[in-house]
SEKEDREN-680434 format. One line per field, with one value per residue (C-alpha): residue number from 1; residue in one letter; x, y, z. Coordinates in steps of 0.1 Angstrom, whole numbers, plus 2048, in hexadecimal, padded with zeros to 3 digits. Example, Ala and Ser with C-alpha at 12.3 -4.5 7.8 and 13.67 -1.06 7.14 Angstrom:
BEGIN
nr	c(1|2)
rest	c(a|s)
east	c(87B|889)
north	c(7D3|7F5)
up	c(84E|847)
END
This chain:
BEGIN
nr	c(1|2|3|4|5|6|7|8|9|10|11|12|13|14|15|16|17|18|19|20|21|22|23|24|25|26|27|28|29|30|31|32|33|34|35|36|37|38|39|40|41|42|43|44|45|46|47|48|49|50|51|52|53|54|55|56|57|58|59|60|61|62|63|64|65|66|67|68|69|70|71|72|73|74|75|76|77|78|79|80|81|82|83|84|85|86|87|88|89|90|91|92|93|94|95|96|97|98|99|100|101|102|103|104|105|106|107|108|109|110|111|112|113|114|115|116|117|118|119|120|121|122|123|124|125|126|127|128|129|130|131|132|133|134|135|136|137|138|139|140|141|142|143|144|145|146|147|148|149|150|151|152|153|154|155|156|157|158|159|160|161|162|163|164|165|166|167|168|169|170|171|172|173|174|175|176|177|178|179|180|181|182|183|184|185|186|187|188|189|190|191|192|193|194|195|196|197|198|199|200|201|202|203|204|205|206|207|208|209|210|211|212|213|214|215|216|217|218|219|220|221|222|223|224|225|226|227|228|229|230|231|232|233|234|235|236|237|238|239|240|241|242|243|244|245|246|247|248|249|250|251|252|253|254|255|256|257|258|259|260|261|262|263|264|265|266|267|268|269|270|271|272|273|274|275|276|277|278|279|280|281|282|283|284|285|286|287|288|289|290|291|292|293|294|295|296|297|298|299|300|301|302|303|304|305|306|307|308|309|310|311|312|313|314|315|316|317|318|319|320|321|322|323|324|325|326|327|328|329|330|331|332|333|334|335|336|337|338|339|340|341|342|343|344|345|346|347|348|349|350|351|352|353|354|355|356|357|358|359|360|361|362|363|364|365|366|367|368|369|370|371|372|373|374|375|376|377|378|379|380|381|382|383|384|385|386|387|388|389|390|391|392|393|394|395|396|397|398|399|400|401|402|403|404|405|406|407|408|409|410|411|412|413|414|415|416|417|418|419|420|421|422|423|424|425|426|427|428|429|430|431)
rest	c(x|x|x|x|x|x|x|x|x|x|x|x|x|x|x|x|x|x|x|x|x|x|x|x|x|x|x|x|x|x|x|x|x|x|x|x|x|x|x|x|x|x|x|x|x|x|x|x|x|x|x|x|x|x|x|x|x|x|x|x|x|x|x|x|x|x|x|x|x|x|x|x|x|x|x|x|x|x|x|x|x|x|x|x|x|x|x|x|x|x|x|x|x|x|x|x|x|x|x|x|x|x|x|x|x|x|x|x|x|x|x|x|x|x|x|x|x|x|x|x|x|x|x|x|x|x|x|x|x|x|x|x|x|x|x|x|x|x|x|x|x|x|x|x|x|x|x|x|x|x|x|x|x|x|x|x|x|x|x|x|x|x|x|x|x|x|x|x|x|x|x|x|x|x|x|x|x|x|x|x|x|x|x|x|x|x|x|x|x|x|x|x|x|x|x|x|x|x|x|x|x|x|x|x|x|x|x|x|x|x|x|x|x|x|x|x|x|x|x|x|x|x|x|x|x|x|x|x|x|x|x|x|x|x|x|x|x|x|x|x|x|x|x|x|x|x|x|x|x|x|x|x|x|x|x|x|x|x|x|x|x|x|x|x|x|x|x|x|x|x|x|x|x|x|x|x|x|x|x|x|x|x|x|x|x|x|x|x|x|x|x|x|x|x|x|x|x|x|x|x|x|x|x|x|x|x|x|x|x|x|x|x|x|x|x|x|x|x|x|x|x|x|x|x|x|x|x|x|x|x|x|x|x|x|x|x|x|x|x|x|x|x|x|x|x|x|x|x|x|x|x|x|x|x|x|x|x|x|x|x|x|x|x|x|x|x|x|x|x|x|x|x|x|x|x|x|x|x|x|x|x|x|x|x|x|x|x|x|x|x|x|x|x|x|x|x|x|x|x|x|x|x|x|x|x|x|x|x|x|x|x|x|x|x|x|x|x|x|x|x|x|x|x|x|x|x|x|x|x|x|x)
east	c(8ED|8EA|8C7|8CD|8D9|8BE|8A4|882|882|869|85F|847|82E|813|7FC|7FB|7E2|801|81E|813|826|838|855|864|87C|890|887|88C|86E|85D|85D|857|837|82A|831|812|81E|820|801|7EF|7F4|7D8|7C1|7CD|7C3|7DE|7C9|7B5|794|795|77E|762|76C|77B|76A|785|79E|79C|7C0|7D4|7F8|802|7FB|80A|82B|830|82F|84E|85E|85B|866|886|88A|887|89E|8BB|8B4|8C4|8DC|8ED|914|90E|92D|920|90B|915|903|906|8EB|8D1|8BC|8BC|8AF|891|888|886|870|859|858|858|834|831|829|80B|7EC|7C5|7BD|7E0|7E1|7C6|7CD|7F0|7E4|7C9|7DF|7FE|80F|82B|825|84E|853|83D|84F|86F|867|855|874|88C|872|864|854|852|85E|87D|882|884|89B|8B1|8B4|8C9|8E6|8E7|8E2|8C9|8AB|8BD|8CC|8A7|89C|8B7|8B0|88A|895|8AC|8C9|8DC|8FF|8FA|8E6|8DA|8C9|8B9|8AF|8A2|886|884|88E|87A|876|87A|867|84C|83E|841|82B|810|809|804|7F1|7DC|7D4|7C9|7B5|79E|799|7AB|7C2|7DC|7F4|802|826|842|84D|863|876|87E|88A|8A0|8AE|8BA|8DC|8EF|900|919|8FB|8DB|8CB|8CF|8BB|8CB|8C4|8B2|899|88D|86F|860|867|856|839|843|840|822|80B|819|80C|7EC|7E6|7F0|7CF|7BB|7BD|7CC|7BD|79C|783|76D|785|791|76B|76F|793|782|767|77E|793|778|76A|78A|78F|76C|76D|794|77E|762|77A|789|76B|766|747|739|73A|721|73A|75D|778|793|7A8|7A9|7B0|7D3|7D4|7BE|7D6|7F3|806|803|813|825|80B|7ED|7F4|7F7|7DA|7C3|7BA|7A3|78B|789|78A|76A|75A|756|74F|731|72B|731|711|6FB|711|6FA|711|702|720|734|713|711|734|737|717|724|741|736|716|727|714|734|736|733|750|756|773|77F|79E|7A9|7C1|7AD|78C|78C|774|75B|76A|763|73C|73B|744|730|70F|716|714|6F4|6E9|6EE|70F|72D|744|765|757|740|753|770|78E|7A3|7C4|7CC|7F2|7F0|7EE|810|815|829|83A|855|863|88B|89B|87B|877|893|89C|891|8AB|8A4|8A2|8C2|8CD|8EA|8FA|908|92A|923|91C|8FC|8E2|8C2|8A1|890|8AE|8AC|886|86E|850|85B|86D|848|83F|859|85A|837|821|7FE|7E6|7C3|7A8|786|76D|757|733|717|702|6E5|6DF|6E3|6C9|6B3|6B4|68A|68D|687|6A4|6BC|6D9|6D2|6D1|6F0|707|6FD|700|724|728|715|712)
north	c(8B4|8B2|8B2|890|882|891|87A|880|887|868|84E|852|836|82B|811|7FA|7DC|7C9|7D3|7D8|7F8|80F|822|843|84F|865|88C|88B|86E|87D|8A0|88E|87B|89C|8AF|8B4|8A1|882|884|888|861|85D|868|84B|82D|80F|7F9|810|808|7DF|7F4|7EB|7C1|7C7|7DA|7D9|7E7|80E|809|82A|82F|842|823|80F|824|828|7FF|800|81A|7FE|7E5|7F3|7FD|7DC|7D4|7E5|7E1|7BF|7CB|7DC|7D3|7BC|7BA|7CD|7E5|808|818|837|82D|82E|84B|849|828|833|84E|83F|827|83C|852|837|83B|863|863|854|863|858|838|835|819|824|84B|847|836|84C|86B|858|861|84E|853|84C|870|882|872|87E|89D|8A4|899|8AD|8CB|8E9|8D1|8CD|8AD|8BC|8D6|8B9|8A7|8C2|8C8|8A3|8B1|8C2|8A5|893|894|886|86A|861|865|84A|833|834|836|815|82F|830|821|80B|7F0|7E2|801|801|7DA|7E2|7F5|7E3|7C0|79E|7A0|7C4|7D6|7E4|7C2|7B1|7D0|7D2|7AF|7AE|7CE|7C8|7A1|7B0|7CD|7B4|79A|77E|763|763|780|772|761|764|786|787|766|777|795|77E|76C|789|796|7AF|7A9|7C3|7CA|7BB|7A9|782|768|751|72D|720|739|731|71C|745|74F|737|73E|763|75F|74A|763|77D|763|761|786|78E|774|77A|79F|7B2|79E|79A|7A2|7B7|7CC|7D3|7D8|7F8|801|7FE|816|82B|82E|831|852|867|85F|867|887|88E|887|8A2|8BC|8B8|8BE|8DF|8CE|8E6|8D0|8E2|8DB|8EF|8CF|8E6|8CC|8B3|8CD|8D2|8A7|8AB|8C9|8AC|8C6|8C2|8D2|8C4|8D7|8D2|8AC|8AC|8BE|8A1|885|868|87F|89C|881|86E|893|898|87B|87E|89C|88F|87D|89B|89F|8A0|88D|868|855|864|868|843|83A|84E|840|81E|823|83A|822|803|7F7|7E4|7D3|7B1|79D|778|769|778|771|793|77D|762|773|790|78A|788|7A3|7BA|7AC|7B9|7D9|7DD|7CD|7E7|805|7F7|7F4|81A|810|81E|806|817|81C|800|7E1|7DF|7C4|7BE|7AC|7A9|7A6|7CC|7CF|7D8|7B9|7A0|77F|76F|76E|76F|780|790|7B2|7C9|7D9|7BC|7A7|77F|774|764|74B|74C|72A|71E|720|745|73A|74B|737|747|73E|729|70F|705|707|6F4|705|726|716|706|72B|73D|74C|744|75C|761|775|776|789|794|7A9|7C2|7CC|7DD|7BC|7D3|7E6|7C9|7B6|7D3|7D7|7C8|7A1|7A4|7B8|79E|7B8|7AB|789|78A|799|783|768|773|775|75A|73C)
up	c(8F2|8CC|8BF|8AC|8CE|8E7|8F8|908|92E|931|912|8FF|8F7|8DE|8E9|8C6|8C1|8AD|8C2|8E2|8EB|8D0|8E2|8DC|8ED|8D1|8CF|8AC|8A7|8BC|8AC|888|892|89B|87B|866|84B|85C|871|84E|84E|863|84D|833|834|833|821|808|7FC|812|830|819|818|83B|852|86B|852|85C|864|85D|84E|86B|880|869|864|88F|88E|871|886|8A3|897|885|8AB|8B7|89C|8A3|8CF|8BF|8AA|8C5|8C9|8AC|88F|871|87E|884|8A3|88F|877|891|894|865|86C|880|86E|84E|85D|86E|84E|82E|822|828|804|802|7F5|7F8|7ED|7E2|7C7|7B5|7B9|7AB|78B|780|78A|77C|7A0|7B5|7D8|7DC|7CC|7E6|800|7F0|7ED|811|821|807|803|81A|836|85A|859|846|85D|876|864|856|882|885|86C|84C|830|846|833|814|826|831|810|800|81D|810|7EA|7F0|7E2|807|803|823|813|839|843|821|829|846|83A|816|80F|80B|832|83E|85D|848|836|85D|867|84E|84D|86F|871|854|85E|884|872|859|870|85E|86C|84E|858|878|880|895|890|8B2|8A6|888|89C|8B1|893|87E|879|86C|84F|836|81D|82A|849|84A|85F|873|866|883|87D|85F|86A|876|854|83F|857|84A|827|823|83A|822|806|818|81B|7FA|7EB|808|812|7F9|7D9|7E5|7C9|7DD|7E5|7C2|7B7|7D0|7C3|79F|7A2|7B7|79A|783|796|794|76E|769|782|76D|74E|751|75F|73B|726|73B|74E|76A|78A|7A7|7C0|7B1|7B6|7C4|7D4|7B5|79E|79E|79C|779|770|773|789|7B2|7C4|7E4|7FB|7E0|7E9|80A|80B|7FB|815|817|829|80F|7F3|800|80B|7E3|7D9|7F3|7DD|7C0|7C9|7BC|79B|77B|76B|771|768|78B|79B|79B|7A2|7BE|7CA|7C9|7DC|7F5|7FD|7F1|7D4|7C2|7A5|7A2|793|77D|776|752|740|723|714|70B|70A|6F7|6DF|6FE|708|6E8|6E6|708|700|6E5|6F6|718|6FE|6F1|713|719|735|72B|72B|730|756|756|74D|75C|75E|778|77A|79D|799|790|7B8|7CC|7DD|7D9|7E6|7E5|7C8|7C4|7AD|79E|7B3|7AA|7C9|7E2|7EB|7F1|81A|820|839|851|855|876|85E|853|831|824|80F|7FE|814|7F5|7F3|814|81A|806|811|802|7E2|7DC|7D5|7CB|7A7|7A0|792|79A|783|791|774|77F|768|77A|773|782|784|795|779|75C|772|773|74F|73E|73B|718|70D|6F4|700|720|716|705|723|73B|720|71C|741|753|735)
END
């Protein structure tokens, strides 16, 4: 039997809090979710820095990439015999599930910026490059790994298999929101995921929804609303992905001046370089990451000294609402007034627009590769999801900017009661 064809001699099952039971009974699955690359994902976290707002949210990637592999399996159970779909498209299908966020790094959002990474072109190149996972793939047929890596890329010339894994309502946003709303606790993230399953069809370039469910996905698309301000946008969080951030410039920063740091910073330094390799990535984890900046701890250098402490002990900074673009002069004073206080402002006041954050929702017309949800009439006529439902037209193409400015309140607080700096800033800050 052909490798790309051979099963297990008995399934193979995950027990999953979301899904109940995650199913494998595909050789090739299973010998991917075994490759080193991909069990890496358990040591990042889906959610980043929201364990410190969430408690509950020590969800991994690897959990969160076998419940997109599920669901896409689900998926296609229902596809089955179906017009438009071609059996033959399976087994791509799965595997470009299973393997869509290999990429990712520690921390990811805020890792990527400092670092000036995309976590798209690791996963690129660990399916195209000298990999166990390639090896795996390159076992199917010869060209494998590349069609996997257009599926995730959106570049695959079968536009359905691409929607299936990318699109306004595509296996991996039914998945995290789920996951993520189970992990922090919160009631937003739930609706009727196996109503949508029932209701979707395959069309020549992208999965439809049968009319009659569309009642499941407005249910959909406002718990994806509701995440996005609750879970992903909550302030806390983004006080820990701001001092996150503001450790590896700072850490990046010294190793540029030549500074002498007592613990050597072996696995960051090809990042500060600007060079990783594939294997210097892979090699840096959420685990190795907060290992130094335990260490990090005992730098002389006060500046990351004290970040690290923050984050590692959870001393955040405190936000208020601030507006840039209409108060910059505030802004300046600030600046000024946190050098007189002896804080460096480029690591101790710190704004943050919250629609910087990779989430979106719905919004026709206004993400580039992601294709509006569209309705399946009982006539076969297809209509875009926001004409017919009112709910979702009520907020679709709106734009929501959410600014915070982030101090260390602890330290201005601590500063003598007669300092006119002090004044000033919380002035400026408080009225």
């Amino acid at each position: 039997m052909a490798y790309r064809d051979e099963q297990l001699s008995e399934e193979k099952v995950f027990k999953d809090p979301v899904h109940r039971y995650i199913h494998v009974r595909d050789r090739v699955i299973w010998d991917l979710v075994g490759t080193p690359e991909f069990q890496r994902l358990r040591r990042i976290r889906q959610l980043g820095t929201s364990y410190l707002t969430f408690h509950g949210a020590e969800h991994s990637r690897f959990s969160h990439s076998l419940g997109v592999y599920e669901i896409v399996r689900r998926i296609l159970t229902n596809f089955k015999d179906r017009p438009n779909w071609d059996p033959e498209e399976r087994l791509l299908c799965l595997a470009a599930a299973l393997l869509h966020d290999l990429g990712h790094g520690p921390f990811s959002h805020s890792f990527e910026k400092v670092f000036k990474l995309d976590h798209e072109d690791f996963t690129q190149q660990i399916l195209l490059g000298d990999t166990k996972v390639n090896e795996v793939l390159s076992r199917v047929e010869k060209g494998f790994p590349k069609k996997v890596a257009d599926v995730i890329n959106k570049t695959y010339k079968n536009k359905l298999v691409v929607s299936l894994i990318s699109s306004q309502i595509d296996a991996d946003r039914m998945d995290y929101l789920q996951r993520d709303a189970y992990f922090t606790g919160v009631s937003y993230g739930h609706f009727d995921m196996e109503r949508i399953l029932r209701v979707m069809r395959p069309m020549e370039d992208q999965v439809v929804i049968k009319e009659s469910g569309m009642h499941a996905v407005e249910d959909y698309i406002m718990s994806r609303y509701q995440m996005y301000w609750q879970v992903y946008f909550h302030p806390v969080t983004r006080s820990a992905e701001v001092i996150l951030s503001k450790i590896l410039h700072r850490a990046k920063q010294l190793y540029e001046e030549g500074y002498n740091f007592k613990l050597e910073p072996t696995h960051f330094l090809s990042f500060f370089k600007k060079k990783p390799t594939l294997s210097e990535y892979l090699g840096l984890d959420e685990s190795i990451t907060l290992y130094y900046f335990q260490m990090w701890m005992q730098e002389d250098d006060e500046i990351l000294s004290d970040l690290c402490d923050r984050f590692v002990n959870r001393r955040l900074f405190k936000y208020i609402e601030f507006n840039p673009n209409s108060q910059m002069s505030e802004w300046m004073e600030l600046y000024k007034l946190f050098q007189k206080a002896g804080l460096n402002p480029d690591y101790y006041l710190v704004v943050d627009s919250s629609s910087d954050l990779p989430y979106d929702f719905y919004r026709p017309g206004e993400e580039g590769e992601r294709l509006p949800i569209h309705l399946l009439k009982p006539n076969q006529e297809l209509k875009e999801l926001s004409r017919l439902s009112e709910i979702v037209e009520s907020i679709s193409g709106k734009k929501r900017t959410d600014h915070k400015l982030y101090i260390p309140l602890d330290v201005l607080e601590g500063m003598s009661s007669r300092s006119k700096t002090k004044k000033r800033i919380m002035e400026i800050l408080y009225g």
